[in-house]
Every structure is written in structure tokens, then in C-alpha cells.
N, C-alpha and C positions, 0 to 999 in steps of 0.2 A: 643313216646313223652318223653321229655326228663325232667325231675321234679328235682327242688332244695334238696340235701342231707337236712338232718334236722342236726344241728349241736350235736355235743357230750352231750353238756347238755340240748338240748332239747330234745333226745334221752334218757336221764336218767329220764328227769323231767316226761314224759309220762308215763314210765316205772313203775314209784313213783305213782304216778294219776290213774293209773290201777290199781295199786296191793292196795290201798286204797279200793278198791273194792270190796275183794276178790275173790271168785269163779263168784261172776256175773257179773265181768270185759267185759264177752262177750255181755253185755245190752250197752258198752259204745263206739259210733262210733266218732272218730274224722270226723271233718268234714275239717277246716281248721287250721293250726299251720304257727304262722308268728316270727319270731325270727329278731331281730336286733342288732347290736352291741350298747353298753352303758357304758360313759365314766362319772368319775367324776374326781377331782382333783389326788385322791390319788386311786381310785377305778378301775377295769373295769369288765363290764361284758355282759349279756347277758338279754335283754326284750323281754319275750315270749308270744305273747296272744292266746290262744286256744279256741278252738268253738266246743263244744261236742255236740252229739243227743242221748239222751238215751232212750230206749227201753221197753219192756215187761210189765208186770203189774203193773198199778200202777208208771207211770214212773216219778210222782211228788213225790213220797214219797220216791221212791228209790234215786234222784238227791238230795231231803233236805239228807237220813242221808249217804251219799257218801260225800257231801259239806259240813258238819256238821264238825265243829273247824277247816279246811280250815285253815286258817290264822293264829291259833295257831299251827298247828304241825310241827314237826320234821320231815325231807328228810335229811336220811344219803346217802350222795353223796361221789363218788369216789373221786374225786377232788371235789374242788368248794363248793359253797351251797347255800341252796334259802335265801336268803335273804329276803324275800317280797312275797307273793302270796296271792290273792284274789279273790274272785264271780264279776264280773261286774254284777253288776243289778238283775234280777229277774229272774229265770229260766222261760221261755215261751213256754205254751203249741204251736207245731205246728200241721198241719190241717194232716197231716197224723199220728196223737197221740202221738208222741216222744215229749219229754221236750227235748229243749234245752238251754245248758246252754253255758254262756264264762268265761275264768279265765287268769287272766294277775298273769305273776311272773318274781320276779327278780333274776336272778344267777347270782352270782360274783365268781372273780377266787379266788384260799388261797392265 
């Protein structure tokens, strides 16, 4: 089966999103990552929205302090940078006990 590359900076932004995690990065399964291109007048870049399942004990409390300042922090990017990132909505318990969460973000090129 043949699956779309994930582009450069949604390759980093993941990367970023994990290591947010530290060591129990391995609680965090992607499930789906959708990347589009994003134009403004003088701007271009990249709309990413991601759908996570996380895992192990406790997996609401683990998604609040994983998500926790979300929006305020800093992603040192090789090129580029986020410009914009956020929680869509409310993390959701699913029936097989995973929280899942979605997060939309914005990267622009320098």
C-alpha cells in the first residue's frame, strides 16, 4: 500500500509533540496527520491537524499535562516555525480506555 510522505515540517512538528512527552512518548499513538498547503498575501506555509490516542494509566491526566501551555510554547525548528498551535476541543474518553485528543498547527516558512 502506498501512503503519502508526511512533509518536512510535519515531520519535525511530531517530533516536537513527542519529545513534549518525555520518556512516555511511547503512551502517544498517532492515529491520523493531515497536512495542506497555506497561503496568505505575503506568508506561506503549512496547516497540520493531528488526531492522537493516548494510552496507560490514567490517560486523562496524562493528555491534560502533555497539553498543558500547548499554545504558549516554543518549537525550535530547523527552518520554519509554528506560528499557531492548539487542542481542538476536549480530549475524549474512547471505549477501548485511550483519551483521544486533535491539535491543529500552523508552520510558516523564514
Amino acid at each position: 500500500m502506498n501512503r503519502p510522505r508526511m512533509t518536512a515540517y510535519a515531520n519535525v512538528l511530531l517530533r516536537l509533540l513527542l519529545q513534549r512527552a518525555g520518556e512516555d512518548c511511547n503512551r502517544i499513538f498517532l492515529i491520523n496527520w493531515t497536512t495542506t498547503d497555506w497561503y496568505s498575501l505575503t506568508l506561506e506555509g503549512e496547516r497540520h491537524t493531528a488526531s492522537f490516542a493516548i494510552g496507560g494509566p490514567e490517560p486523562q491526566r496524562f493528555a491534560s499535562l502533555w497539553l498543558a501551555g500547548l499554545s504558549d510554547a516554543e518549537f525550535s525548528m530547523p527552518s520554519g516555525f509554528v506560528a499557531d498551535i492548539e487542542v481542538v476541543g476536549c480530549p475524549t474518553l474512547r471505549e477501548d480506555g485511550k483519551v483521544e485528543v486533535q491539535i491543529e498547527a500552523l508552520t510558516l516558512d523564514d
